[in-house]
Each structure stands twice: as C-alpha cells, then as structure tokens.
C-alpha positions in Angstrom: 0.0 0.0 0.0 3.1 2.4 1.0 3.9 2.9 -2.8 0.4 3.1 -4.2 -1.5 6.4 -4.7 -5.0 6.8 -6.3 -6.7 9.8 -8.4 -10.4 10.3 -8.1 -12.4 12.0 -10.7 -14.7 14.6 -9.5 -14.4 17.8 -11.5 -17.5 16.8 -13.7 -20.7 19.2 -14.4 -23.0 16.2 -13.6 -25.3 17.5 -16.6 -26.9 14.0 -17.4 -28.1 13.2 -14.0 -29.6 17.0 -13.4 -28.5 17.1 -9.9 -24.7 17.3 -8.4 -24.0 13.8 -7.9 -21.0 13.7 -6.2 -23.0 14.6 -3.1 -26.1 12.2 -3.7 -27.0 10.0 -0.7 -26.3 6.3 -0.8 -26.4 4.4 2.1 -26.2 7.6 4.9 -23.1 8.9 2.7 -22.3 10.9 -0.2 -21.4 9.5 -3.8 -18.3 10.8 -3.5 -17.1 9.3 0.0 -18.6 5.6 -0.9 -15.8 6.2 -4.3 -13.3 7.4 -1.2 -13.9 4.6 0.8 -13.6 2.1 -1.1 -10.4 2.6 -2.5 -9.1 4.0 0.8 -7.1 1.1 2.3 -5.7 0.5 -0.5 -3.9 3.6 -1.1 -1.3 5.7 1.1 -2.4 8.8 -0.3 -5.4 10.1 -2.6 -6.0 12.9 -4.7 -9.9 14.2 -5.7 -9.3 16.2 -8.4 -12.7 18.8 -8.2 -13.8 21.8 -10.4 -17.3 22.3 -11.2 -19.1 23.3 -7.3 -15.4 22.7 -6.1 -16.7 24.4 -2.5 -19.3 21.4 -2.3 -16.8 18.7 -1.9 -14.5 20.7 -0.3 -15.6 20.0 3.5 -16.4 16.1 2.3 -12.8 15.6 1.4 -11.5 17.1 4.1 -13.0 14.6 6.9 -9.8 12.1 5.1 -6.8 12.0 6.6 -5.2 10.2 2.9 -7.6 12.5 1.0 -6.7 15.9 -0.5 -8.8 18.3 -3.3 -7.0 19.7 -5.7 -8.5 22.1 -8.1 -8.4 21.5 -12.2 -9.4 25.7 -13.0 -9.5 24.0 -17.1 -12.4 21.5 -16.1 -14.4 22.6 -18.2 -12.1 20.8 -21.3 -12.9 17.5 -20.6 -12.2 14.5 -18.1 -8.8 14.5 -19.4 -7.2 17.8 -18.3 -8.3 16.4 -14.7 -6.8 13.1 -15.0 -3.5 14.7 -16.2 -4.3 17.5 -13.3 -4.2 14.7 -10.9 -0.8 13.1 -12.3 0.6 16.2 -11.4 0.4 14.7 -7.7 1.2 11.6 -7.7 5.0 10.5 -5.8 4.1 7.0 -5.5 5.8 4.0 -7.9 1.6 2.8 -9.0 -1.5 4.7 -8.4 -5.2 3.7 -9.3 -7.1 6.4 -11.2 -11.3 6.1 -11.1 -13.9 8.7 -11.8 -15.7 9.8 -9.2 -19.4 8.5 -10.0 -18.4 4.8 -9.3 -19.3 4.5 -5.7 -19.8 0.7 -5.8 -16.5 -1.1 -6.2 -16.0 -3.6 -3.5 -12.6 -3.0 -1.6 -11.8 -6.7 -2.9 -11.2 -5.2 -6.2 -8.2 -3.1 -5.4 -6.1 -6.0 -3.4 -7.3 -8.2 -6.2 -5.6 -5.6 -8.5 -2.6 -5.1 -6.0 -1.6 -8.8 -6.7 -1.6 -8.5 -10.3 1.3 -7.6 -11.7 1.7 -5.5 -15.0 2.1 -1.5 -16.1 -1.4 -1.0 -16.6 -4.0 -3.4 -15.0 -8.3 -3.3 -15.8 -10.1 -5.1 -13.9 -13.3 -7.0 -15.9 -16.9 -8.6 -15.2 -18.2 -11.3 -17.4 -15.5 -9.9 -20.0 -16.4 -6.4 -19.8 -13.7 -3.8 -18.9 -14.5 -1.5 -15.9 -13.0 1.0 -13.4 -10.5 1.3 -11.7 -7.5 1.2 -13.7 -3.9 0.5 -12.1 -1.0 2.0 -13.6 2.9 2.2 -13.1 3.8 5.8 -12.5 6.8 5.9 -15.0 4.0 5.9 -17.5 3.0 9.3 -16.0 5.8 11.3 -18.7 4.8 8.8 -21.0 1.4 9.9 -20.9 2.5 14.2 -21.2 4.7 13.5 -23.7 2.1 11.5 -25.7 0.7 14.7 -28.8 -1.8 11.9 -30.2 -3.6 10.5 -27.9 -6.7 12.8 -26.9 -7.8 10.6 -23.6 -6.2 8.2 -21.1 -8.3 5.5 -22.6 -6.8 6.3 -26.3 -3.0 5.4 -24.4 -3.9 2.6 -22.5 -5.5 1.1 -26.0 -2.0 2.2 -27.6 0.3 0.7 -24.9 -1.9 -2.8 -23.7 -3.0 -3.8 -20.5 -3.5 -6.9 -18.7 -7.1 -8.1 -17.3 -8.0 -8.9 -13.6 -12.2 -10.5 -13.8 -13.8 -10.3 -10.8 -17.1 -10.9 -9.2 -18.1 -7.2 -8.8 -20.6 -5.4 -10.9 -19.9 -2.1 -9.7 -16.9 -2.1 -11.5 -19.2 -1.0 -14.7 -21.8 1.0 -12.3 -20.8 4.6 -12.3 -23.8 7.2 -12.2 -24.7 9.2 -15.6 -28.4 9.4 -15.3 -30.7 9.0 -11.9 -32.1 5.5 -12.9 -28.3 5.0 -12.7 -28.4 6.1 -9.3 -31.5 4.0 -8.8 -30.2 1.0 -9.8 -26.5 2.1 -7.9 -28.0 2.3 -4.5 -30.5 -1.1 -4.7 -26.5 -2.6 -5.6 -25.1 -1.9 -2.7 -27.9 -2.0 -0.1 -28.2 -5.8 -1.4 -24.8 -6.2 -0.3 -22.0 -7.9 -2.2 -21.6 -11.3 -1.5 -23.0 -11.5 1.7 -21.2 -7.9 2.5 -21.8 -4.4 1.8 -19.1 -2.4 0.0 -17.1 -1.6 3.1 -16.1 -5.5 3.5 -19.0 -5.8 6.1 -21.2 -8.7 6.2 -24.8 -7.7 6.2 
C-alpha cells in the first residue's frame, strides 16, 4: 500500500443526472465518500481532483486523513485535463485512477488488482472492462509526452494492459443518469456477497 496512490475524478458538471451527484446519498453517505472509501485502504495517499461546485466537496474531502482536493481551474475541457491535473500529484511507484461516480467497487477489487502484476492493470466482469485502472507511475511522462492521444483510454489502448475478472458489478456501475443512481444504490444496499461495499457482512 506504501507505494500506491490513487486519483479520483470529481471535476465533472454532472449534466446527465440534473443534480450534483457527487453529493447524492447512498447508504447515509455521499457519492463521492462511498468512491473514497472504497479505494481508501488500498492507497497511502489520494488525490480528488474537483472543479465544477469545487466548495461542495470541499468540507467532504476534508473529513480524510489520505484525501486531499485539488482544483483542475481547465475542467471545463474535458475529463482528461483532470486526469493529467491529478498526475501532477502523484509521488508513488503505481496509483489507481477512477472517476468519481463509481461509488460501488468492492474493496476486494483493489487487493485483487494489487496482486496483479503488469504496467497497466483493468479489472473485468463477465469480460467487460471496468473501473478502476492500475497504472505504473513511469508511464506518468509517458502519458505528457504523448501529442496523439486525446484521452487516457486512447493510451492505454496504444500501450496494452493486462485483465483482472472479478465478481463485482460495480466495477461497470458509475452514475450518468438517476435511474443510474437508482439501480447504484439497490446494488449496494443488497450487499455484495454477503457484505456491503465496506467489507461488512450484512
């Protein structure tokens, strides 16, 4: 965990669900501190990259010792001038990156992901590729000093990754729309293989 940093992705104008949904409710918390939590003990140090209502997450963030808000003042070009905001900050050797609207990945997932071993590693359900992703961070000059690719999924489709499947759903659960949200929260109050997505049993 020592050497292993994550990014989350919370800059967003939440346009599609027509509400902020970093700070919708699910399960007593916000959106954004179920995303927090479960990457949290699997990381030595994250970094929420915020713009759009910036002051709204501000006072959420802060109640994490590991977690610090940085601001992207360009978040209004796209998700990628936040991820590569938030490479800015990272010192560790790997870091995950996720955006912040999936609040539903199992803290299995990461140490599943730790073990793997590769530069870039996806986890999948049933084949399909979800979030997070794991990534050496000597890739992070790689990735500035890439002119052609216009997203962090057009260089990890350029340099290959390796696959993890797992049993978790909310790996391809992030929150667009509110049926999204909807079906997000009946997810994890059903629990997760007998636990909920703090590694409780229920």
């Amino acid at each position: 965990m020592a050497d292993t940093e994550g990014i989350i992705l919370a800059a967003g104008f939440s346009k599609r669900a027509k509400a902020f949904k970093m700070t919708l409710d699910i399960g007593g918390k916000t959106l954004i501190e179920n995303c927090i939590e479960g990457m949290y003990h699997a990381c030595s140090r994250i970094i929420v990259v915020g713009g759009y209502r910036f002051e709204n997450i501000l006072p959420i963030v802060d109640k994490y010792p590991k977690a610090e808000l940085i601001l992207n003042e360009n978040y209004k070009d796209g998700m990628y001038s936040s991820v590569k905001k938030g490479l800015e900050y990272i010192r560790g050797e790997r870091f995950f990156l996720i955006p912040g609207d999936y609040p539903a990945v199992h803290m299995d997932v990461y140490e599943s992901m730790l073990a793997t071993d590769g530069e870039i590693v996806i986890p999948t359900c049933k084949g399909e590729k979800g979030h997070p992703v794991l990534m050496k961070s000597y890739l992070i000059k790689e990735i500035f000093q890439n002119s052609t690719c216009l997203s962090l999924r057009d260089f990890i489709d350029t340099k290959g990754f390796r696959t993890i499947e797992v049993q978790d759903r909310g790996i391809l659960m992030d929150v667009d729309t509110m049926e999204d949200y909807i079906a997000v929260c009946s997810y994890v109050f059903q629990g997760i293989g007998g636990k909920n997505q703090y590694g409780n049993y229920v």
